[in-house]
C-alpha positions, 0 to 999 in steps of 0.5 A: 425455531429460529436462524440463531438456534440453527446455527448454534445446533451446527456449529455444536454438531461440528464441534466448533463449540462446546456442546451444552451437555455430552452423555460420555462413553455408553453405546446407542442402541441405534432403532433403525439398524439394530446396531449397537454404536459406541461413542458420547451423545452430543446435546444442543438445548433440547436436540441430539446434534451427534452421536458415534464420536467424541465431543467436548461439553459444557456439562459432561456426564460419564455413562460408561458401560451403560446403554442408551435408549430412546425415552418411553412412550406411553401410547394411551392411558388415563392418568386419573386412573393411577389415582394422582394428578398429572403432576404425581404421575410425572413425578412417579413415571418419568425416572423410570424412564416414560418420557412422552404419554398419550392421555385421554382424560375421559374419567374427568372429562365425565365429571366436569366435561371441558373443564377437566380437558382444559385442566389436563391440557394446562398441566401438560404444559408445567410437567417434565415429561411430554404429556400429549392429550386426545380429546375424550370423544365418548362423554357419556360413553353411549347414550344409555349412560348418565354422566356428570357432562356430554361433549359434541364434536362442536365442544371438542373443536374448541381445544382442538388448537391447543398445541397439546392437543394431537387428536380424538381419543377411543372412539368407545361407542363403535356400534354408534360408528357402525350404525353411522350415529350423526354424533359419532360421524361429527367428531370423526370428521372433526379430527380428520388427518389427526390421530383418531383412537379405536376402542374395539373389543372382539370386532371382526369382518365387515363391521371391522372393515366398517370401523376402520373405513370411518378413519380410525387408526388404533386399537388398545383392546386386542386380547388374542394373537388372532384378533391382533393379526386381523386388525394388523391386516385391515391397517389398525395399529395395535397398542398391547396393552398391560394395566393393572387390570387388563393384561394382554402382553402374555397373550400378545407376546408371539406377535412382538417381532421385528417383522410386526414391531412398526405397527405395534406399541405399548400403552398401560391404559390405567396403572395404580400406583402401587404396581407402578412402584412394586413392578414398573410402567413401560419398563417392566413391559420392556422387560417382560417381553423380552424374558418373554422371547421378543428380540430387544429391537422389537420391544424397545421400538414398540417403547418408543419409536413406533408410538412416536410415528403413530401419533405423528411426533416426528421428532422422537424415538431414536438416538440421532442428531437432530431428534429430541434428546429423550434419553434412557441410559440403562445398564442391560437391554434385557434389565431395562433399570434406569440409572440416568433420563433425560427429557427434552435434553434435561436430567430428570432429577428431583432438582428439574420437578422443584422448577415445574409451575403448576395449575389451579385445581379444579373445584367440583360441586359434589352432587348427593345420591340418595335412594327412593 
């Protein structure tokens, strides 16, 4: 950031110049206050500089009629797991209107160790959407487990710079955390005051207690409304999760609630194309929820607003100047269809794919397994 571009914000903000682009004639579904505020949505670059008014743009588009959102945010996934590159994925989500992921690249990271981070880390730079990475703290998962790599704290710390890099992903091995395991211990303290990921099924009184004193700030493996409850009330964000194998929006369904909504977000965890394409992605649990009985203030906050402050992205989930122009123009709350997106002040069209560069594929050496 620098004074000119500053300046240039202002100056567009107060309409003394022609905004870059203007969302002309929807209604913001404003996520602090629940309101529902007409007027055109002024873009400067890759910022909101206003909103609730009139103003006159470089580029205009007419939305009228429709309603304008904050983009997606998928809070936790395995992009390895759809079963396509980074690349497709973006292509295949972010029209849908996802336009920040929170991955952890643990299935590749298994195989080829930093390599496969470092190719994660490179490919988020080249995509539309806002890909963000955790790095894979559990490579094997335990040691009972034979991978293709193993990745110590000391490993890890040499990402840990890149500007995509937010923190540790889910720590899996959570009976290694307990039982205080120096490996575990080491890549905790690593991250410390960075994001660090929970993975921890069905854990409950003191050893939860144990689990979140060691720093950990999020759990995507709650199933029950009770567990969801517990781990709320020991400070835990919980990250409902609706994949293409596990599926716990149903279940989870009770506690989606303006009341609960700031601690809560949606992530798909692994999603395969083929439901992606048929059903949606944090779309069709936007949609779900709310046919379900939520309110769309909470559902759309848990998209959103509530994902961006759990992995400290100031800068995102909400419609107002001076934020990140991640915009889903939809023609219903409750349909949650995408007829516009933009990402980073950009519309996402197949135009803005055809300018992405790209990344070098990784070259494995298939191993053999034979029996004896």
């Amino acid at each position: 950031m620098d004074r000119a571009t500053l300046a240039t914000r202002i100056a567009q903000a107060r309409g003394h110049e022609p905004a870059d682009l203007v969302l002309k004639g929807g209604h913001v579904f404003d996520l602090a206050t629940g309101a529902l505020i007409a007027g055109d949505v002024a873009i400067c670059g890759d910022t909101i500089v206003g909103t609730g008014a009139t103003w006159h743009g470089r580029r205009e588009i007419a939305v009228s009629g429709a309603i304008l959102v904050p983009g997606f945010i998928d809070t936790h996934l395995h992009i390895e797991s759809s079963l396509v590159t980074p690349f497709e994925f973006d292509r295949c989500v972010t029209p849908l209107g996802v336009t920040t992921a929170i991955c952890d690249p643990h299935e590749i990271a298994n195989v080829v160790g930093l390599e496969g981070l470092r190719y994660f880390l490179e490919a988020s730079r080249q995509t539309v959407m806002d890909i963000r990475v955790q790095l894979s703290s559990c490579v094997p998962s335990t040691t009972m487990e034979t991978a293709g790599a193993t990745l110590s704290a000391a490993d890890l710390a040499t990402l840990a710079g890149h500007p995509r890099a937010l923190g540790l992903a889910e720590m899996m091995n959570y009976p290694g955390v307990l039982a205080a395991d120096p490996g575990c211990l080491d890549k905790l303290a690593a991250f410390a005051g960075r994001p660090r990921d929970g993975h921890c099924p069905l854990l409950s009184g003191r050893d939860l207690d144990a689990y979140c004193a060691a720093g950990i700030g999020s759990d995507h493996e709650t199933t029950t409304e009770a567990e969801a409850l517990d781990k709320l009330r020991k400070g835990l964000r919980v990250f409902v999760r609706e994949g293409s194998v596990s599926k716990d929006l149903a279940a989870l369904l009770p506690l989606i609630t303006e009341r609960h909504a700031p601690r809560m977000a949606f992530c798909t965890d692994d999603r395969n194309p083929l439901d992606i394409a048929e059903h949606g992605h944090i779309d069709h649990m936007i949609r779900t929820a709310i046919a379900g009985g939520a309110s769309p203030l909470a559902a759309y906050r848990m998209a959103s607003l509530s994902g961006a402050e759990a992995f400290g992205l100031g800068d995102r989930g909400l419609i107002a100047p001076g934020w990140r122009a991640d915009i889903v123009a939809v023609d219903t709350l409750e349909t949650c269809r995408a007829r516009l997106v933009l990402a980073g002040g950009r519309v996402v069209d197949d135009a803005l794919f055809a300018t992405r560069g790209s990344v070098a594929p990784i070259a494995l050496t298939l191993r053999s397994v034979r029996s004896t």
